[in-house]
N, C-alpha and C positions, 0 to 999 in steps of 0.2 A: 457866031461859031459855038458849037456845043461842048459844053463843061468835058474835058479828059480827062480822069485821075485813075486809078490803080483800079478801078471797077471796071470802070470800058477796056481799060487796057488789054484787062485779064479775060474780059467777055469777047474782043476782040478778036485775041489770039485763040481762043477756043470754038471761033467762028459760029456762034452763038447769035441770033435774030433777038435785037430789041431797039426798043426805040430810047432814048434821052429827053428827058424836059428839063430846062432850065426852069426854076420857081425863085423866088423871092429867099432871101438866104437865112431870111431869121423863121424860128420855130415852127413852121407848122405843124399841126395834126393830120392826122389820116383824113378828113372829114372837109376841114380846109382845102387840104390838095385836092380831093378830088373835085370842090368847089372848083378851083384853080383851071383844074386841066379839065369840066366838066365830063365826067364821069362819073357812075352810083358809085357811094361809100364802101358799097361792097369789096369791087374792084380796086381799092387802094388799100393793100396792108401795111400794119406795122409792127414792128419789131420791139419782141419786150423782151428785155433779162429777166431772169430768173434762177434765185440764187438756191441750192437746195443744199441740206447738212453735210451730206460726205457724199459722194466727192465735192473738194472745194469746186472745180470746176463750172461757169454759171453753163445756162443755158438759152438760147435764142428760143423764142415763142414768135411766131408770126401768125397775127391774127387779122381781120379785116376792121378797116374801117370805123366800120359801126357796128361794134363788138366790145367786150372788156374778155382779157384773159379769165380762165376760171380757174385760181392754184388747185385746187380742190381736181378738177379735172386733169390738167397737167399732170399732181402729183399720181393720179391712177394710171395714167398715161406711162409714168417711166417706173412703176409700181415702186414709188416711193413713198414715205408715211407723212412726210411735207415736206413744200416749197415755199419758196420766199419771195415778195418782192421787193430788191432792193430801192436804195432812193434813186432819184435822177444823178447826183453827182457819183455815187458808190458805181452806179449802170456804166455812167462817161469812164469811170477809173478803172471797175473790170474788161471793159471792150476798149479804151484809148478812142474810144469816136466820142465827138459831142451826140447830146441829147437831140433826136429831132435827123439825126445823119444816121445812126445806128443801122446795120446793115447787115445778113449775114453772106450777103456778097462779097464788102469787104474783109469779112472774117472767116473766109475761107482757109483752111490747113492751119487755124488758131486753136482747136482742140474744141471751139463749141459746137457741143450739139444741135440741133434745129429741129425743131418741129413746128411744121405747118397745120393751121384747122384746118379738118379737112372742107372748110364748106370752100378753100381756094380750089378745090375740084371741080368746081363749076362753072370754075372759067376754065378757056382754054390760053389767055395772059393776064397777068397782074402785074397794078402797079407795087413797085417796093424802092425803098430808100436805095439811091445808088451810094452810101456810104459818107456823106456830107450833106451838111443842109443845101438845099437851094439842087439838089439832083435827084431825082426819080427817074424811077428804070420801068418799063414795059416789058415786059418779059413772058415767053412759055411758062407754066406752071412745072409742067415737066421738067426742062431744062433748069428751075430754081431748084429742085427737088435731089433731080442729078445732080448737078454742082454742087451745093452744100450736105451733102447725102444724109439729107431730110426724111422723116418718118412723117407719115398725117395722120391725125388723132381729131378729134371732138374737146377741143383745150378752150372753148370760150362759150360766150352767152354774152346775149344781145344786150346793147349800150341800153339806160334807161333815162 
């Protein structure tokens, strides 16, 4: 049976098309999953905080795969003078998910912003964290965009 938690629920009831994978419950990376579920790196984003000066408030960065965020781009992106990024534990304490579940599915009407790269434009679904480890979501890009009422920016550069 497929993992239920407060993400399906909500995509559920907003009658929203995506699929569930159950993974392995400890850490993966973006890179691994899609090992996992075999599909390109591309296709699997993940989600990074990012913490910037004022407002305290962080921010969700959803990049691909095989990408690293680029603050530098981010910060011209929300025409701020810099961003941050916090550690792993500081990211688990700002959002209350573990590292590795981080989602802004789950942190939907939580007050963070989102911003999608736009190379997620080139799909018409992506995989992204259902909110706990061990859960990935398939999803419209659109329907990620709508729901967390996402902007798309050019916020990363390719992994080396």
């Amino acid at each position: 049976m497929a993992v239920v938690n407060n993400v399906t629920r909500m995509l559920d009831s907003r009658k929203i098309k995506y699929t569930a994978y159950e993974l392995p419950a400890e850490k993966l990376g973006a890179v691994e999953t899609a090992r996992l579920l075999d599909v390109e790196a591309a296709a699997v984003f993940k989600t990074i905080v990012v913490t910037r000066d004022k407002p305290a408030k962080p921010l969700l960065v959803v990049v691909s795969g095989n990408s690293t965020v680029d603050l530098k781009l981010v910060a011209a992106a929300l025409n701020e003078k810099k961003v941050h990024l916090p550690t792993e534990r500081e990211a688990e304490q700002l959002t209350g998910l573990q590292a590795g579940g981080i989602s802004p599915l789950a942190l939907i009407n939580k007050g963070f912003q989102v911003v999608i790269d736009s190379s997620a434009q080139k799909f018409d679904e992506i995989h992204i964290s259902g909110g706990q480890r061990g859960l990935n979501i398939k999803l419209p890009v659109s329907d990620l965009a709508k729901l967390t009422n996402a902007r798309f920016a050019d916020v990363s550069r390719p992994e080396v």
